[in-house]
Structures are given as structure tokens and as C-alpha cells.
Residue, then its C-alpha position, 0 to 999 in steps of 0.5 A: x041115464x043122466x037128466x039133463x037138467x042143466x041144460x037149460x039156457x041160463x040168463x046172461x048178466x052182463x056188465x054195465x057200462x059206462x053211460x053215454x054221458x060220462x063217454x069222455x071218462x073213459x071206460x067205466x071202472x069196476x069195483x075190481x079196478x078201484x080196489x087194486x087202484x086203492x090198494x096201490x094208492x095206500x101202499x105208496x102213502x104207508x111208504x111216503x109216512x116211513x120215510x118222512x119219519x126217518x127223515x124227521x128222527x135222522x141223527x147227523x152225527x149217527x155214524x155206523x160201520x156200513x158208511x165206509x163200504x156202502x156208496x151210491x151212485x149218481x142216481x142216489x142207488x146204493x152200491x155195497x160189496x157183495x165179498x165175492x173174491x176175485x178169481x185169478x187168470x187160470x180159474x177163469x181160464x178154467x171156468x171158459x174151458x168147462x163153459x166151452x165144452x158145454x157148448x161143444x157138448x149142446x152142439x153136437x147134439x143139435x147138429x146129431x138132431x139136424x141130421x136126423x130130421x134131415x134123413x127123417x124129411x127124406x131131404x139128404x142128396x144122394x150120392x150115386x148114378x141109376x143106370x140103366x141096361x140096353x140092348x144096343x148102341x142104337x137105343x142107347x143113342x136114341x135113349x129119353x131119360x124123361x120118357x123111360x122113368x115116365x117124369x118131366x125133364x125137371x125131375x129127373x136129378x131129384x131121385x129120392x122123389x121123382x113122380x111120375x106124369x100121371x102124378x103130378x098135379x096140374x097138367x093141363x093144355x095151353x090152347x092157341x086161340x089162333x088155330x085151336x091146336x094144343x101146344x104142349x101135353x107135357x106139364x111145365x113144372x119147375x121143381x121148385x113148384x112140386x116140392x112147394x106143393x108137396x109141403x102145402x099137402x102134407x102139414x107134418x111135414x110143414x111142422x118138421x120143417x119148422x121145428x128143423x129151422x129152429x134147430x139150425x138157428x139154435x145151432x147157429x147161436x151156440x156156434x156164435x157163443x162158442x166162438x166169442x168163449x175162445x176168442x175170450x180164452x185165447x186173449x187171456x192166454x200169454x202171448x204178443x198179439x195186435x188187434x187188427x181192423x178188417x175192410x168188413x169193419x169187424x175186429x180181429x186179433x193175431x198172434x206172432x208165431x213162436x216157434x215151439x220147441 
């Protein structure tokens, strides 16, 4: 067996701090702090020495090959030519194309990822009815859905979850203070309040609605993108259009019809 020898409560340094005297300066700078703020200081000193020294040793009449393709911007920043060459209307048409199909392609695996999430947190609406079998015209006129399921009237359209009254949480009786009698034994709750309720109970099912949110969001963005890239194909495409301005402010483009042969 292991001795425990270090378990032995050790003394804690502690740093100093600035004295109450020097309050004013601020917080008390470590030799850490200096040694970055020195460091800094010098390095900006070295670069301010290069440059007076180019300054000093500049030659006026110099002149190299670089002046005709370099230039500098209002701010004093060099512009240069990086040789890329300018690539015509059809590999750019081509570019937009394979740019479209990826998006297509992340696309469908979210929305493939949205509805699995969706079958998986049992929130898919079914399409179907629940019959049920009676003896008689009479019991079928005097037939209560909330009774025969043992549910609220609330939760009856929600067939995936329905609980039953013995499950539901908070049933209790409104007492009239007048006469002392009891209002209603059957629980007021909208289903709104049950399915929150469900969610607050259950945490991995909270993280899965989250995670399904930013899937929605995600795939909502990638729609956005793969709308602007055909948007930019289609004006690069040949053509009469117009551009047009909406009532909503936003600017679209139309096409004149052509007749195809």
C-alpha cells in the first residue's frame, strides 16, 4: 500500500500586491509583466534603428525593376501583382457549378441528419386515425374519447405521447373559498405545459433539441449560400435581363422569355 506522504497540507505563497500607497498605479506589475513590456519596447526600438538607416543610406537616383509593378495605396500600403491570371467566364461558370454541387451535397446531409433527429426525439406528426370498435349506435353517441383513453381533453391529437391522468403531474383541486366545494378534479393542462415539462425532466433530450436547432440553422445558411451561387450563375449566364426592386426593398433579377426550339 502507498504512504501518504503527500498529503500534508503545504504553505501557500501567495503574490504581493500592490501597497496601499501606490493604489493609484495600479496593479502591481510582476517580473513577467516587465519582461514582456521590455521585450516589446526593444523590439520596436530595433525596427525604428533599421528604419532610420534605410532612410539615412536611401539613394534617389536608385531605381529597380519592382517600381513599375509595385504601387501603394493612400495609406502608404504596397499593392504588388500576385500573376494570378484572370479566368474566363466559362471556368468560372464551372467553379460556381462544382461550388453548387458541394453545397447540394452538405445540404442533404443535414436535412438527412434533421430528420433522423426528428424520428429519434419521437416528434414526426402521424399521419392516421385510432378507431375504435363498439357495440351499439347508442354507446357510440354516448362515446367520451378523453374517458375511454383515460387522458385530458387536451391530449388527445397528441397520439405519439399521450399520458394518461394518473401520469400527469400536478393534479390538484381548486377550492371555492365560499362553499368549500371542489371545482374540478380533472387536471387544467395545456399541452404546451406537458411537453415543457417533458423536456425540463429529461436532459438528453434538451441537448438533442439543441443540437437539432443548430442543424436547422446550419441548413438554413447553406440554403441561403446555395441561392446567392445561382443567383451569381445565372447573371453570368447570356441573356436580356433587368434588374427590378421589390415593394419588400429586396433586388431581383428577371429574365425575358425565349422561346426554345
Amino acid at each position: 500500500m502507498a504512504k501518504l506522504v503527500h498529503n500534508v497540507q503545504k504553505k501557500q505563497h501567495r503574490e504581493r500586491s500592490q501597497p496601499q500607497a501606490r493604489k493609484k498605479f495600479g496593479l502591481l506589475e510582476k517580473h513577467k509583466d516587465y519582461k514582456l513590456r521590455a521585450d516589446d519596447y526593444h523590439k520596436k526600438q530595433a525596427q525604428l534603428k533599421a528604419l532610420k538607416s534605410k532612410a539615412k543610406q536611401y539613394n534617389q537616383d536608385e531605381y529597380y525593376h519592382a517600381m513599375t509593378k509595385k504601387k501603394t495605396d493612400g495609406k502608404g500600403i504596397l499593392i504588388t501583382d500576385r500573376g494570378n491570371e484572370s479566368l474566363t467566364s466559362d471556368e468560372a461558370l464551372l467553379l460556381k457549378t462544382q461550388d453548387t454541387n458541394y453545397l447540394t451535397t452538405m445540404r442533404q446531409k443535414e436535412l438527412n441528419k434533421i430528420e433522423k433527429d426528428f424520428r429519434n426525439a419521437n416528434m414526426m406528426k402521424s399521419s392516421g386515425k385510432h378507431t375504435v370498435f363498439v357495440e351499439s349506435h347508442e354507446e357510440m353517441d354516448s362515446f367520451d374519447a378523453a374517458e375511454f383513453f383515460d387522458t385530458h381533453e387536451d391530449l388527445l391529437d397528441q397520439r405519439e405521447n399521450r399520458l394518461r391522468l394518473s401520469q400527469l403531474a400536478g393534479i390538484h383541486k381548486d377550492e371555492d373559498e365560499s362553499e368549500g366545494l371542489a371545482i374540478s378534479d380533472k387536471p387544467i393542462i395545456d399541452q404546451r405545459d406537458v411537453s415543457i415539462q417533458t423536456v425540463r425532466q429529461d436532459r438528453k433530450k434538451v441537448k438533442s433539441l439543441k443540437v437539432l436547432q443548430q442543424r436547422i440553422e446550419r441548413e438554413k445558411k447553406l440554403k441561403s449560400l446555395q441561392n446567392k451561387i445561382e443567383l451569381q450563375k445565372n447573371l453570368m449566364k447570356k441573356g436580356p435581363k433587368r434588374k427590378i426592386q421589390t415593394k419588400e426593398g429586396k433586388t431581383v433579377f428577371k429574365w425575358k422569355n425565349q422561346r426554345k426550339r
